[in-house]
C-alpha positions, 0 to 999 in steps of 0.5 A: 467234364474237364475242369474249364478255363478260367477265362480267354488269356488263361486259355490263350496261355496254355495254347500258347505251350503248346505252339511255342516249341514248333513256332517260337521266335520264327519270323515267318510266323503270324498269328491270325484271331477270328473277332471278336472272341478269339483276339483275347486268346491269339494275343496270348499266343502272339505275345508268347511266340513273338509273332505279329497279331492281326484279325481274320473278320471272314463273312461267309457267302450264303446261297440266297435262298439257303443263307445258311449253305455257304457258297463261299467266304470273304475276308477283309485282307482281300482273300476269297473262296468261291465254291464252284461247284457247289454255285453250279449244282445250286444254280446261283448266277453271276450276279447274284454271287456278286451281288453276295460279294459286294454286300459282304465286301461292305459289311467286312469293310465296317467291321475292319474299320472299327476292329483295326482302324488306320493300320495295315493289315499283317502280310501273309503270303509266305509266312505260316497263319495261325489261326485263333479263335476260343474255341470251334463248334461246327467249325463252319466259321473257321474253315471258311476262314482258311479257305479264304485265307489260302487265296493269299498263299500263305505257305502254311496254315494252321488251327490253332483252339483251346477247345474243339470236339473230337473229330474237329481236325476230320471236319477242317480237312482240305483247309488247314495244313495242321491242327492244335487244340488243346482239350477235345472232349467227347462230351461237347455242346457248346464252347462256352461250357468249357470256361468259367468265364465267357463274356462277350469281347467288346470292339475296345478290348479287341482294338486295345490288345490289337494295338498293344501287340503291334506296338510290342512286335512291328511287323515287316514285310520279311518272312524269312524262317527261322526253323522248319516249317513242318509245324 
């Protein structure tokens, strides 16, 4: 097996190599972590492009009697993904679909308050999303993510991970517009296996780095481009 992180920052900063020669220093660049264990890894990206950081809390949309079949996602900046489709073949009503909205709406609401407190969340229409986490397994979460995320008119989207399996890119297609990893091993079966240490983030570590990076690097509304956005 290749040698594990040591931890999230170290896997941050090597992920952070690889995005700084396309994203480096652009002003239309954000940085968007899945909570919690993906904020360690995104400020290290974020503090290396010079780019605004924020969190993505994303609540898939279960269909009622197969939770684990999601219909749709929503996302706490407002952005949301319904699956049409899979809501007709399901036979899921109006009212449950917003039933499974407003519940999610709520539970995204608790989550915000206590991830991003008073602050505004980063703009993100027009600007190119990288979206962070520690790592992909099914890629469920992620894909759902940017899925809602795409709703805001983002004018790029990409994964950005430390760690994912082979074919982890095939798995987020119709999703994301790129994808960066840096390790996609063959062998995988879990993301914690590819780090020395793995300790679950707290909520005051995710607020602590969330307030550093935006006293570091205030965003505005201007997503003016400083480059390509080819990424």
């Amino acid at each position: 097996m290749e040698r594990p992180f040591t931890d999230r920052r170290e896997a941050g900063r090597l992920l952070a190599a690889q995005l700084v020669a396309p994203f480096g220093g652009r002003r239309d660049v954000i940085v968007l972590a899945l909570p919690r264990g993906g904020v360690p890894v995104a400020f290290e990206v974020a503090e290396t492009l010079g780019a605004p950081l924020d969190v993505l809390p994303v609540c898939k949309l279960g269909v009622p009697w197969q939770p684990e079949l999601a219909m749709g996602a929503l996302s706490s900046n407002g952005a949301q993904y319904v699956d049409e489709a899979l809501i007709r073949e399901t036979g899921v009503s109006e009212p449950q679909l917003q039933s499974a909205l407003a519940l999610a709406r709520i539970e995204l609401g608790r989550r915000e308050a206590r991830y991003r407190g008073e602050r505004a969340s980063v703009p993100v229409a027009g600007r190119v999303a990288l979206v962070v986490d520690d790592g992909m397994a099914t890629g469920a979460s992620l894909k759902a993510a940017a899925l809602a995320l795409a709703s805001l008119g983002p004018a790029r989207i990409v994964a950005a991970l430390p760690v994912a399996p082979a074919g982890a890119r095939a798995r987020l297609a119709g999703a994301i517009d790129d994808f960066v990893c840096v390790k996609t091993p063959v062998s995988f079966m879990s993301v914690g296996q590819f780090y020395d240490d793995f300790d679950q983030v707290d909520d005051e570590t995710v607020r602590d780095l969330l307030a550093r990076s935006a006293a570091s690097h205030p965003c505005g509304d201007d997503a003016s481009s400083n480059g390509s956005q080819t990424g």
